[in-house]
N, C-alpha and C positions, 0 to 999 in steps of 0.2 A: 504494500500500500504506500510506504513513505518514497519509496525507489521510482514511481511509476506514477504517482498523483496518485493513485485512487481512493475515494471514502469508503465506506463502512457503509454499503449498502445493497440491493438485491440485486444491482449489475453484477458491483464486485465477485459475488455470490457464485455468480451463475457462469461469470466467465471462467473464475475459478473451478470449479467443477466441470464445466466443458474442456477445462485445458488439460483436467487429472482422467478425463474419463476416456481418453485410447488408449495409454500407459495400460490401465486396469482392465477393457476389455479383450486389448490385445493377450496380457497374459491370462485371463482367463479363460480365451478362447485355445491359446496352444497349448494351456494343460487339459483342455473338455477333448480338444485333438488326440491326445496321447491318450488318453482314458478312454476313449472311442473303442478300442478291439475289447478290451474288462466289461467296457457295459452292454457292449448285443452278443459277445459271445456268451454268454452268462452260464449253456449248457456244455460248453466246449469240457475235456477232461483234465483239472490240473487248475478251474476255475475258483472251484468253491470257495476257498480263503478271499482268491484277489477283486472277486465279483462285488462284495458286500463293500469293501474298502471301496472301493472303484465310485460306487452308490454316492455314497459317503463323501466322501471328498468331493464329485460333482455337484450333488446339492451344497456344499461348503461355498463352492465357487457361482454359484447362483445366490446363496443367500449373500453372500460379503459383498459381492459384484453391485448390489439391489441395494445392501444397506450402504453402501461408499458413494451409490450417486446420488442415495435421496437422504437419507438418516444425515449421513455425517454435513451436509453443507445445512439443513436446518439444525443441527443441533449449533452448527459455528455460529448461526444466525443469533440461535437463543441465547446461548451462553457465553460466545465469543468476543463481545462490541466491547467489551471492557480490555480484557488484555490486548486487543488490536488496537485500540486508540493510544495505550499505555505506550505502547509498541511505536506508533507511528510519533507519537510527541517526543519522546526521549530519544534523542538524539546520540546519546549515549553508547545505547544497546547496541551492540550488531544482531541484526534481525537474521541475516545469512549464516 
């Protein structure tokens, strides 16, 4: 915010979260990639351990994927406006 002008507001917000969110779907999608033969091979011989894990860790990467582009930019909204402006006035701190 101090680097760049910007305030403490629902652009901010939103550009941020657009600029973190191909980082996150990219790796999300090349670990759902590699897990791809675990999750439809499921009857294959040699499965039964890595099948369930397989499960498991794809919903992991659905759920986090979901909460990192909506949860986390409104919780920065809720509870964030304080330590950011602390951040942007004090000249001080290295923000980097």
């Amino acid at each position: 915010m101090r680097f760049e002008g910007e305030s403490f507001d629902q652009k901010m917000i939103v550009r941020g979260s657009l600029e973190r969110l191909s980082p996150v779907l990219v790796t999300a999608l090349v670990t759902a990639f590699a897990l791809a033969p675990l999750l439809f091979e499921a009857e294959q011989p040699g499965t039964e351990v890595l099948h369930p894990v397989a499960v498991v860790i794809f919903s992991g990467l659905i759920s986090s994927t979901l909460l990192d582009t909506f949860l986390t930019p409104a919780m920065f909204w809720l509870f964030g406006r304080k330590d950011a402006e602390r951040l942007e006035n004090d000249k001080d701190v290295e923000a980097l």
